[in-house]
C-alpha positions as CSV (number, residue, x, y, z in Angstrom):
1,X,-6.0,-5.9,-11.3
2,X,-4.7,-7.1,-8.0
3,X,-7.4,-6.0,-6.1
4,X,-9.8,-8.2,-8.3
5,X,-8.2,-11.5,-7.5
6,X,-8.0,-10.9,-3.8
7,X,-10.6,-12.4,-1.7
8,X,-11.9,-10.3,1.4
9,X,-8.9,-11.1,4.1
10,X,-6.5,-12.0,1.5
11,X,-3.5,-9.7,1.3
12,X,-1.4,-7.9,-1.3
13,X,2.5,-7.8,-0.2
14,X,4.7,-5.6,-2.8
15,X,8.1,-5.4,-2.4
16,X,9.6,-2.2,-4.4
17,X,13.2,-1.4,-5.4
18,X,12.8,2.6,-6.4
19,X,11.6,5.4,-4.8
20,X,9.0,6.4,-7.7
21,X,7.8,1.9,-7.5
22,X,7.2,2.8,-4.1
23,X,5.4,6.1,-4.1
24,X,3.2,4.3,-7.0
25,X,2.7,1.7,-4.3
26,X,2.0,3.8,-1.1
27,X,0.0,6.3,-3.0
28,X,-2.4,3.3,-4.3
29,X,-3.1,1.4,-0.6
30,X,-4.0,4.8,0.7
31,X,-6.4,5.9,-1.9
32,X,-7.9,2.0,-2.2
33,X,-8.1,2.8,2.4
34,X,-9.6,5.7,2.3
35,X,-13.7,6.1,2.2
36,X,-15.3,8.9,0.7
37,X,-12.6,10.7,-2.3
38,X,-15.0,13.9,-2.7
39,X,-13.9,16.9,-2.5
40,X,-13.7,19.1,0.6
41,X,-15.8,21.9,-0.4
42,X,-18.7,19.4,-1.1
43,X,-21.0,18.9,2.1
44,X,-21.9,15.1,1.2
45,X,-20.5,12.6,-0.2
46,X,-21.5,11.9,-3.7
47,X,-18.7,9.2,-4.6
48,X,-20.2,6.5,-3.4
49,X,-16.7,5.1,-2.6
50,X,-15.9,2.5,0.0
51,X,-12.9,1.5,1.7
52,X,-11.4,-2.2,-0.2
53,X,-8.0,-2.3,1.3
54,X,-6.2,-1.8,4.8
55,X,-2.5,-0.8,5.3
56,X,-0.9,-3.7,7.6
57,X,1.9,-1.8,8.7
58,X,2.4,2.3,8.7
59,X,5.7,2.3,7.1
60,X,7.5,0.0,4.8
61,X,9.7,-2.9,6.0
62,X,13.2,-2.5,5.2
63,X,15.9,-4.7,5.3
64,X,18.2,-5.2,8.4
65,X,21.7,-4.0,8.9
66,X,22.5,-7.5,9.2
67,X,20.7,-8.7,6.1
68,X,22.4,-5.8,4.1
69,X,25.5,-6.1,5.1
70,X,25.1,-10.1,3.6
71,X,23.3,-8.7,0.6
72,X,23.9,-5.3,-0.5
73,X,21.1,-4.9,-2.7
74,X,18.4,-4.9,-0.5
75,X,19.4,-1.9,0.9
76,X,16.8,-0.5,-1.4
77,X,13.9,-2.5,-0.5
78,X,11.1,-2.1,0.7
79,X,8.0,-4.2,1.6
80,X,4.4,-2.9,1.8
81,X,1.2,-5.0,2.9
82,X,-2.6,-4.3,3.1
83,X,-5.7,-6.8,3.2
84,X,-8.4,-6.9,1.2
85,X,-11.6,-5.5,3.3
């Protein structure tokens, strides 16, 4: 649904707490960035589907040592970014 309120440029910053938030996260950006989702063993593309996001940053954002050590609950955080195409 977050996809449908975002205006081309406009960008969609998730910050995640657990390993399976994340995954949910990382695994959506890169099948919204990728272009054509047919299978390999078909010659031409008959999806039809385009591109509608782009990953900002190749791996999450993390929290500093510094900002840990002052709070030790965002030791598990992580921060993932990608604009609207």
């Amino acid at each position: 649904q977050a996809l449908g309120a975002l205006r081309p440029g406009g960008r969609l910053a998730v910050i995640t707490f657990h390993s399976v938030e994340d995954r949910i996260v990382k695994q959506f950006i890169q099948h919204e960035a990728k272009g054509c989702i047919c299978s390999p063993e078909i010659p031409v593309c008959r999806c039809g589907h385009t591109p509608r996001l782009k990953s900002i940053f190749k791996k999450p954002l993390t929290a500093s040592d510094q900002e840990v050590n002052q709070n030790p609950r965002a030791r598990s955080a992580k921060l993932r970014v990608a604009e609207r195409i």
